[in-house]
PLY file of the C-alpha trace (Angstrom):
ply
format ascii 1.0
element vertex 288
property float x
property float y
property float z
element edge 287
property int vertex1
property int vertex2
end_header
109.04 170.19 -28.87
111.60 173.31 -28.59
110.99 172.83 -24.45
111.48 169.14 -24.51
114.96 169.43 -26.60
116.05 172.00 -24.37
115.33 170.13 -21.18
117.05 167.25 -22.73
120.17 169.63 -23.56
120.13 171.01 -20.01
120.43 167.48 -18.67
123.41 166.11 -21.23
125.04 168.92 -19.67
124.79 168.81 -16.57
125.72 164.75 -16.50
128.63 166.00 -18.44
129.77 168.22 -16.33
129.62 165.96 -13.32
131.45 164.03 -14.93
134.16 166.35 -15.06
134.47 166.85 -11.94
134.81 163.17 -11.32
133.62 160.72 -8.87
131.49 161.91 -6.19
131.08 160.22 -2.99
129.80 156.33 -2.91
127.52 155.29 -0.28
128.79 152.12 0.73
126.90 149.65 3.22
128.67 148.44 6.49
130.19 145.35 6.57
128.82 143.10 9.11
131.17 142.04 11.86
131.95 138.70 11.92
130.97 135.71 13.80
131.92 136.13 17.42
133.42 138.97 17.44
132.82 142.48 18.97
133.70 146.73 18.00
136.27 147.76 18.85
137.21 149.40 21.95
140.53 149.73 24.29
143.01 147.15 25.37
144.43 148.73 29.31
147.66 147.25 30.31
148.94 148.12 33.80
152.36 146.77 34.67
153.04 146.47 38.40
156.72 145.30 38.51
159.07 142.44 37.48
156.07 140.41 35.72
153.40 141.07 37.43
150.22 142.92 34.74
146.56 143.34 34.73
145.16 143.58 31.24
141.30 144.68 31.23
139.90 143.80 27.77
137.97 145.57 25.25
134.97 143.34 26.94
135.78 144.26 30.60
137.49 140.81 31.69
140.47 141.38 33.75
143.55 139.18 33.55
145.92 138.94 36.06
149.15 137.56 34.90
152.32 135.99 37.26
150.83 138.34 40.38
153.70 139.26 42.59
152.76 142.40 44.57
153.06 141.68 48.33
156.91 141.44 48.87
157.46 142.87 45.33
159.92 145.49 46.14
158.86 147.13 42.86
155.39 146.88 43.40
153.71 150.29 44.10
152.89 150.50 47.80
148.90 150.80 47.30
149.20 147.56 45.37
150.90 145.81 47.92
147.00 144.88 49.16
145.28 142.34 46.52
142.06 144.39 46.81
143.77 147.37 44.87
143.65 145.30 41.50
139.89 145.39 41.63
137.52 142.62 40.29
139.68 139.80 39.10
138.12 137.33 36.78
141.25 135.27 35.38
145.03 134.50 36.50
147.37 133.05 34.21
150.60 132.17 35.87
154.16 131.69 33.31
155.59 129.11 35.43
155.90 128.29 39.26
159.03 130.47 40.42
158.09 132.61 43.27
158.24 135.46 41.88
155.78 134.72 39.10
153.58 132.27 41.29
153.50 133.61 45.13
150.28 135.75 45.68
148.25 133.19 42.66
146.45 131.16 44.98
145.32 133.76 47.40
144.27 136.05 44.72
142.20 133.07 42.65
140.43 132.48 46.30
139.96 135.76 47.02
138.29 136.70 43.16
136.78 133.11 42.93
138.55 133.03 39.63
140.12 130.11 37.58
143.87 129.74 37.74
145.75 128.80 34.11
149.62 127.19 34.77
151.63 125.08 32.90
149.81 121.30 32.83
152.72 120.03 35.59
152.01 123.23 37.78
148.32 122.41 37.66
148.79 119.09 38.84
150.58 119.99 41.47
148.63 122.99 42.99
145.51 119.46 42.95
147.94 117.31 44.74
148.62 119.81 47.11
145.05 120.82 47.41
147.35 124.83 46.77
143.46 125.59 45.28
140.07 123.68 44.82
139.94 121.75 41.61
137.03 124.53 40.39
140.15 126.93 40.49
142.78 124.87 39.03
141.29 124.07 35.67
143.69 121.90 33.15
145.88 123.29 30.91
149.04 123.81 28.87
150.50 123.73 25.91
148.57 123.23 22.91
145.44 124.27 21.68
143.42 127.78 22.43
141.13 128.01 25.52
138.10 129.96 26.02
137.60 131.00 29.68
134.93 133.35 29.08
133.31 131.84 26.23
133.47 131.62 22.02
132.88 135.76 22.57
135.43 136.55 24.94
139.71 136.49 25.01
141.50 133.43 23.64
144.68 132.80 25.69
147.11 130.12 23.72
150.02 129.21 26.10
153.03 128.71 23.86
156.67 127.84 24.52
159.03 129.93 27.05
162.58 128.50 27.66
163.53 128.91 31.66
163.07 126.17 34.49
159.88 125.96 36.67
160.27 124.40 39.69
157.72 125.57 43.12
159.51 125.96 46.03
156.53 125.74 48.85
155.91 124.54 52.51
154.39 121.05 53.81
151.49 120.73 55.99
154.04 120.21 59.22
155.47 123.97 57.56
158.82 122.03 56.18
160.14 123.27 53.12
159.89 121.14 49.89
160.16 121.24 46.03
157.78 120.49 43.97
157.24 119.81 40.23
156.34 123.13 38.53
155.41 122.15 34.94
156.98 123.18 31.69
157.28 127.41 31.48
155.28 128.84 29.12
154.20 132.35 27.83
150.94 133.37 26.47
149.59 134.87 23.39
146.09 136.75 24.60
143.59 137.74 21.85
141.32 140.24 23.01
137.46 140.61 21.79
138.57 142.44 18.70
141.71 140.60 17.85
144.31 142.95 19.65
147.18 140.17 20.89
149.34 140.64 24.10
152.11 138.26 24.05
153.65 137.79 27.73
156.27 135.88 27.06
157.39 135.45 31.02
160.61 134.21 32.02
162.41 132.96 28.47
165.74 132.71 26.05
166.05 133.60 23.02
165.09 130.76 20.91
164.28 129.99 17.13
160.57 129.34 17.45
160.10 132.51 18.56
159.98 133.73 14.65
157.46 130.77 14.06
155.29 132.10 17.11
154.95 135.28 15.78
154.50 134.40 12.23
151.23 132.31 13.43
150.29 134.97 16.29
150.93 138.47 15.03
151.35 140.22 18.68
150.39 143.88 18.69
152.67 144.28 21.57
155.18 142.09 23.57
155.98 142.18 27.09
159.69 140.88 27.26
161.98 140.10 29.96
165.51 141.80 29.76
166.74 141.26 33.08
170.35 139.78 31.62
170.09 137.07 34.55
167.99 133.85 34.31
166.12 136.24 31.05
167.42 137.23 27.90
170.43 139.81 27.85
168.62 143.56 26.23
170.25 142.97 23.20
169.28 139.21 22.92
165.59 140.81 23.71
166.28 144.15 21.03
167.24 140.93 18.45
163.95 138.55 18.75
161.39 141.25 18.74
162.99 143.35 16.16
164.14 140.53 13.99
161.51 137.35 14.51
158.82 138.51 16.43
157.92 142.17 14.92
155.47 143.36 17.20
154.50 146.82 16.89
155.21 147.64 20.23
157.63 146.41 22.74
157.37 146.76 26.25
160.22 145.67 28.86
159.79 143.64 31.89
161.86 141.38 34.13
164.35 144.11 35.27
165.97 146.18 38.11
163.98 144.13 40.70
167.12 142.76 42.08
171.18 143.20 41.82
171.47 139.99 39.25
168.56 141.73 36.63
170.99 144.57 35.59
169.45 144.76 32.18
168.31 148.16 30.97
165.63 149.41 29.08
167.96 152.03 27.47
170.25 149.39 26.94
167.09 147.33 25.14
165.60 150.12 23.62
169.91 151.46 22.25
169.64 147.73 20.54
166.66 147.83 18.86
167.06 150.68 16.72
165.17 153.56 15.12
162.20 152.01 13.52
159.62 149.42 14.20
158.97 147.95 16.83
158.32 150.58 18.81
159.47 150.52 22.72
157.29 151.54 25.36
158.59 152.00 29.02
156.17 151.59 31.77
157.17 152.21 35.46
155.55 149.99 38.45
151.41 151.36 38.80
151.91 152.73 34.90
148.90 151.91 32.67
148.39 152.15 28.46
145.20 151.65 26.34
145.84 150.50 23.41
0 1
1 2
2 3
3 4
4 5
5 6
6 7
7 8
8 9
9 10
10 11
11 12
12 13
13 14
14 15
15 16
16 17
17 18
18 19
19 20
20 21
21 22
22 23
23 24
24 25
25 26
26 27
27 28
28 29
29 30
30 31
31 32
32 33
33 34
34 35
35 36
36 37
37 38
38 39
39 40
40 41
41 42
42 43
43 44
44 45
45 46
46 47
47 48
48 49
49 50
50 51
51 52
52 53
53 54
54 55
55 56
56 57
57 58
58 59
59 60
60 61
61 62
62 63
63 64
64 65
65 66
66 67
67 68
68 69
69 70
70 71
71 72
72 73
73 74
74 75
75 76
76 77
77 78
78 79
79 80
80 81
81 82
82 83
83 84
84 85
85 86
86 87
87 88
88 89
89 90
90 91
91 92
92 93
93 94
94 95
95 96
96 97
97 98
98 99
99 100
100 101
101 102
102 103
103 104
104 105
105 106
106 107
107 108
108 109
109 110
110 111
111 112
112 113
113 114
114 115
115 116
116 117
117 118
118 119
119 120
120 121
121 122
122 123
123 124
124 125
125 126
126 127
127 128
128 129
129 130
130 131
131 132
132 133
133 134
134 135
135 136
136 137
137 138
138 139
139 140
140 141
141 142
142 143
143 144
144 145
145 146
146 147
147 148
148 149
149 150
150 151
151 152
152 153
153 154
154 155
155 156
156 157
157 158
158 159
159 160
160 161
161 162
162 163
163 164
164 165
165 166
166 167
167 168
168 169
169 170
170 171
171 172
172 173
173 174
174 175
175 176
176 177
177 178
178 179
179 180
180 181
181 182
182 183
183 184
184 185
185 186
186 187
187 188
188 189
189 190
190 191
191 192
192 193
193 194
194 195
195 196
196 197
197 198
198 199
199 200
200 201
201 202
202 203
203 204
204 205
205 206
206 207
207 208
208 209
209 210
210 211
211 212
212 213
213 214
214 215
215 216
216 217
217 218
218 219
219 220
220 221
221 222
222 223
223 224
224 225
225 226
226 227
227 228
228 229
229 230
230 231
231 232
232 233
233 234
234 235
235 236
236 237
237 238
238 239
239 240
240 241
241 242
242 243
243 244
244 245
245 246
246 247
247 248
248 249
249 250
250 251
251 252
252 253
253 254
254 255
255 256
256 257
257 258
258 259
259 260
260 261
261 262
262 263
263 264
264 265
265 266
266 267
267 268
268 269
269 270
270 271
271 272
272 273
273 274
274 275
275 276
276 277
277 278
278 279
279 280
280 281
281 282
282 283
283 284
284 285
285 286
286 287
């Protein structure tokens, strides 16, 4: 009996104590991941002048986006050939100005890989037989595609205010002008919900809060050029003050005399704080 109440003693006291020491640590069991969706891993960016970017995804699709690298006079000379990007297994182009638009088709062929423009730039790369129809899938404005699937990026083309108009050459080599589509930009989700928003050739413009209430980019790629692109400050004010990325990145500059735009100048208007700006030169690449 003596044993048994001292046992029972020992015990209070030791659950007392325990308790004075507070909480210990609570197993806890992982939460399943969702529906669709993947771990985590890293988000690569590599910008290769004026607009030009290959994003490789968490998954390992690579995205080509407004590929201008042959007479790029930014473009890094070892990515002047097409075969120096590697594997390519999407192109999204912003609009159909040269510049964005003039190595797409040869790089879709080359990759057998589908081709995403504006819905009047689609139509007119058919017309033009530019690529075969298995290339040129529709698209546009509106609505979320899935290229690779329910598992793999979403790309969402939303709203970009420039012109888009594709300056090319007839079968008898004559030059001609053809309807390029409405611009757009494009909001790409990767496998584990890191967003990229390109926003390509653009103004400032209102919706641009409403895009990335809806969106949430992690990081922005913004023209700043001054010249047929927002001014650096107008840039500094949308991401800073209706976009709020966390990280900005600056493209769309110092290509030619008219984009006189700076990155200090961008990076002087947007401030201490978030969000944060992040200067790549030509052949530079980030994980995120």
């Amino acid at each position: 009996m003596r044993k048994t109440a001292f046992l029972l003693a020992a015990l209070l006291s030791a659950v007392l104590a325990g308790c004075a020491a507070g909480p210990g640590p609570v197993a806890t069991a992982p939460k399943p991941m969702p529906p669709g969706q993947v771990a985590a891993g890293k988000t690569e960016v590599l910008w290769l002048g004026q607009a030009t970017t290959r994003i490789t995804t968490p998954g390992g699709k690579v995205i080509v986006i407004d590929p201008w690298l042959k007479t790029n006079p930014k473009t890094p000379a070892n990515f002047k050939d097409l075969n120096a990007l590697g594997k390519v297994d999407l192109i999204l182009v912003t609009h159909a100005h040269f510049d964005h638009f003039a190595d797409a088709p040869e790089l879709a062929k080359m990759n057998n890989a589908p081709l995403y423009a504006p819905a009047g730039l689609g139509s007119t790369i058919a017309a033009y037989s530019i690529l075969p129809a298995n290339l040129a899938p529709r698209s546009g404005k509106g609505g979320t595609v899935l290229p690779f699937g329910a598992n793999g990026p979403r790309i969402t083309a939303v709203r970009a205010e420039h012109s888009s108009e594709l300056d090319w050459k007839d079968a008898a080599g004559k030059s001609i002008v053809l309807p390029g589509g409405e611009p757009v930009g494009y909001i790409i989700e990767m496998e584990n919900g890191f967003k990229v928003w390109h926003m390509g050739d653009t103004a400032v413009f209102g919706d641009m809060k409403l895009i990335g209430d809806m969106y949430k980019p992690d990081v922005v790629m913004v023209p700043i050029g001054n010249h047929f692109v927002m001014s650096p400050q107008d840039a500094a004010a949308a991401v800073r003050d209706m976009i709020k990325p966390r990280y900005a990145i600056p493209i769309h500059f110092g290509t030619t005399p008219q984009l006189r735009g700076t990155p200090a100048e961008f990076e002087a208007a947007l401030g201490s704080g978030s969000p944060k700006m992040i200067l790549l030169e030509p052949g530079q690449k980030l994980d995120f």
